[in-house]
C-alpha positions in Angstrom: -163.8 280.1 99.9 -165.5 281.1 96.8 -164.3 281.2 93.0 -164.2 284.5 91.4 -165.1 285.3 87.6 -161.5 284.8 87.1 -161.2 281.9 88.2 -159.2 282.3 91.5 -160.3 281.8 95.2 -161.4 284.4 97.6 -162.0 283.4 101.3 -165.8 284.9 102.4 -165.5 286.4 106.0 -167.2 285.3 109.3 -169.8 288.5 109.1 -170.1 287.9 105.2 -171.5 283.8 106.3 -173.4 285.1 109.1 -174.9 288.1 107.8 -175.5 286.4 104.2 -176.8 283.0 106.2 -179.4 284.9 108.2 -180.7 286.6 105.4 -181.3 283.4 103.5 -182.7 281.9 106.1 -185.4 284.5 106.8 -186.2 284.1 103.1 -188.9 287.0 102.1 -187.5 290.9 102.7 -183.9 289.0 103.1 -182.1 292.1 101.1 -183.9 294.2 104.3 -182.8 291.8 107.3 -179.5 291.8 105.3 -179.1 295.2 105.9 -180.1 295.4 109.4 -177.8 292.7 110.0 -174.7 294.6 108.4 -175.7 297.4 110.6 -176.0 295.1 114.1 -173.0 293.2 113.2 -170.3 295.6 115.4 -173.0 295.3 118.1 -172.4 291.0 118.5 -170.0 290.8 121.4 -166.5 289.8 121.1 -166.6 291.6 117.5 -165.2 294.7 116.6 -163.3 296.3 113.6 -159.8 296.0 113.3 -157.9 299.1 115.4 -154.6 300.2 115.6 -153.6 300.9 119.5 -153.1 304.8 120.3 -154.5 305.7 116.9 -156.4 308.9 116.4 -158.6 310.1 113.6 -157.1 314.4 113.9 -153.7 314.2 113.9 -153.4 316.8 116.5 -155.1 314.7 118.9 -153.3 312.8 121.7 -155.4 309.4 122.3 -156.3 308.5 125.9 -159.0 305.9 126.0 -162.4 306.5 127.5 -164.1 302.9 129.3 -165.7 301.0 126.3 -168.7 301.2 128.9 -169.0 304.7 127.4 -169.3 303.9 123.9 -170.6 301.1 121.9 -167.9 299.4 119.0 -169.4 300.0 115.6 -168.3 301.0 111.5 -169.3 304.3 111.2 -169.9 305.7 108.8 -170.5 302.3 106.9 -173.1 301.2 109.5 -174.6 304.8 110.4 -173.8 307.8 108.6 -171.8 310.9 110.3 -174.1 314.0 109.4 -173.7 316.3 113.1 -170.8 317.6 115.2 -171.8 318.4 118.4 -170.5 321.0 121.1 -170.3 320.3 124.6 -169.1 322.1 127.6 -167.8 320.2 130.2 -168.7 321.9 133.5 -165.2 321.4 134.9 -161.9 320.9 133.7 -159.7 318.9 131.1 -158.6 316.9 133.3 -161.7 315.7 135.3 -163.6 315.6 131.8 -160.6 312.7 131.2 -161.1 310.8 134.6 -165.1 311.4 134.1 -164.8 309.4 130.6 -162.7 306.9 131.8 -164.7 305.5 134.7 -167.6 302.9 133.5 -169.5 303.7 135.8 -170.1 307.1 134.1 -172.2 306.1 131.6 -171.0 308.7 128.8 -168.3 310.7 126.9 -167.2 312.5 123.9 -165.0 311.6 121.0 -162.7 314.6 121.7 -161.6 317.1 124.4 -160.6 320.5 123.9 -158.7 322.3 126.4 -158.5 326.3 127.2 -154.7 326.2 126.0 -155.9 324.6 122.7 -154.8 321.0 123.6 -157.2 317.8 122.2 -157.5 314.6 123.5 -159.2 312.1 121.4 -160.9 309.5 123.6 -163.4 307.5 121.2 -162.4 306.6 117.9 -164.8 308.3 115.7 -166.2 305.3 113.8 -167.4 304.1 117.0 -170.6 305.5 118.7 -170.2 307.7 121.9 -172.7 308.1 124.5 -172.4 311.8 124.9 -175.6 313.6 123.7 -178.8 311.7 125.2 -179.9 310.6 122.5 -179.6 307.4 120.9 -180.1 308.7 117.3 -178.3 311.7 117.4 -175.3 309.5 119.1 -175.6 307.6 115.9 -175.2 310.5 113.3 -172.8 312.4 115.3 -169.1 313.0 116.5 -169.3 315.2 120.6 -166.4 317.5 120.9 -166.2 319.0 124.9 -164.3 322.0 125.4 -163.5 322.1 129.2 -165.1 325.1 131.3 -168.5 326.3 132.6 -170.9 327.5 130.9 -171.4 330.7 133.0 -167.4 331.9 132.7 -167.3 333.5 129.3 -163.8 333.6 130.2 -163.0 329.9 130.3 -163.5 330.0 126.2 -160.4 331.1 125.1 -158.8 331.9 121.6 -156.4 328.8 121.7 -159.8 327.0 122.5 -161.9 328.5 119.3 -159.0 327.8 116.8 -158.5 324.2 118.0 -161.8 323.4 118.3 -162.5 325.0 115.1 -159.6 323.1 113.5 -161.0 319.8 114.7 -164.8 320.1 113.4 -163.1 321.8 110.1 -161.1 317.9 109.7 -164.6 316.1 110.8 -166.8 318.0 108.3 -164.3 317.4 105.3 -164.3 314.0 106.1 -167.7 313.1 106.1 -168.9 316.3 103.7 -170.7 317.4 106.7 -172.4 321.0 105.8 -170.9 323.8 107.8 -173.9 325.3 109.4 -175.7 325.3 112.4 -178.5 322.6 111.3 -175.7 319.9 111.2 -172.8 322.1 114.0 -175.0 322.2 116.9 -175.2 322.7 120.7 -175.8 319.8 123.5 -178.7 321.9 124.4 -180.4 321.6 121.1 -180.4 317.8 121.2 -184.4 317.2 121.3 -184.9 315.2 125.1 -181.9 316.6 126.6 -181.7 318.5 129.9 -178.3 320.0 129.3 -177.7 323.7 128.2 -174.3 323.8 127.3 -172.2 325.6 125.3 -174.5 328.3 127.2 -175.0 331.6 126.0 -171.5 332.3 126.0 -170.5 330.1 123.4 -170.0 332.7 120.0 -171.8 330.9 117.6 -171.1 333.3 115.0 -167.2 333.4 115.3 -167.1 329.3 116.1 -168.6 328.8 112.3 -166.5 331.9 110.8 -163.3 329.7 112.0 -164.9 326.3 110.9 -165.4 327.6 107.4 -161.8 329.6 106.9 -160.3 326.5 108.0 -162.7 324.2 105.5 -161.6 326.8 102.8 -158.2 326.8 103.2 -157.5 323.4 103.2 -160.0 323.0 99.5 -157.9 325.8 98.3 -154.4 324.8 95.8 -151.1 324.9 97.4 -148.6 327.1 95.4 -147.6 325.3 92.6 
């Protein structure tokens, strides 16, 4: 506990004692190590930030969790600011994008799903970090929507698909007052080290941020009064 200017009692937290402790301890550049701390804090096992079962961070999202072998459990954006969405394609269906992210032995997955008929599935809460662009620093900064199809079948991106998909980075970029543009809404196959190439050439850059942006604007926009 601790006493307040007021006079009353406030009980410090386990990461506030640690965190605080360690920085004391290494004495010079302690406001640094501090810092770091806060930020490695979501990484010591057996600790993670309180959840609410089935929750989802779009409303039209249904939640089915990936393996937490995956993702790693972090505070985002406390710990690492969300600046990026990223666009995936998943080189096979909704369904086997969902059994894909659900076996640990995978190694990777996005937040979100989108389906050709316009369905979402959230699979990764987006505070924590998903393994889903192959790199660790732009998994950091960045929420990874797939949107099931190949990259070769033009046809597989559907309407229903663009609007959803649209309608979910819209949600992510008010959130975190990510700019809608393409150096912050990018492809997979922009991610510096990657070998992927989706959304492939296919993928209507053009009409995708047209779509982001009406949506942005027309939630900012006054109701009638």
């Amino acid at each position: 506990m601790e006493q307040t200017r007021d006079g009353s009692r406030r009980r410090i937290g386990r990461r506030s004692l640690i965190v605080g402790g360690a920085a004391a301890v290494l004495g010079t550049g302690a406001v640094l190590a501090r810092d770091e701390l806060s930020r490695l804090w979501w990484q010591v096992p057996g600790v993670r930030k309180p959840r609410e079962e089935g929750a989802v961070d779009y409303r039209g999202a249904r939640w089915v969790a990936a393996s937490s072998a995956n993702f790693r459990w972090a505070d985002r954006p406390d710990d690492y600011a969300i600046d990026m969405v990223i666009v995936h394609v998943t080189q096979g269906s909704f369904d086997s994008a969902v059994k894909v992210f659900q076996d640990p032995g995978h190694g990777a997955a996005s937040h979100y799903i989108v389906g050709q008929d316009g369905r979402i599935a959230q699979m990764i809460r987006e505070l924590d970090v998903a393994y889903h662009a192959g790199n660790r620093e732009y998994n950091e900064r960045s929420i990874g929507i797939e949107h099931a199809g190949f990259v070769d079948r033009p046809q597989d991106l559907t309407d229903a698909m663009y609007a959803a998909s649209a309608r979910l980075t819209a949600g992510i970029c008010r959130r975190y007052g990510i700019p809608v543009d393409r150096e912050h809404i990018i492809g997979h196959v922009e991610v510096p080290g990657t070998d992927h190439t989706d959304p492939g050439p296919h993928w209507d850059w053009e009409r995708y941020l047209r779509l982001v942006r009406q949506t942005v604007s027309a939630a900012a926009s006054p109701g009638p009064a």
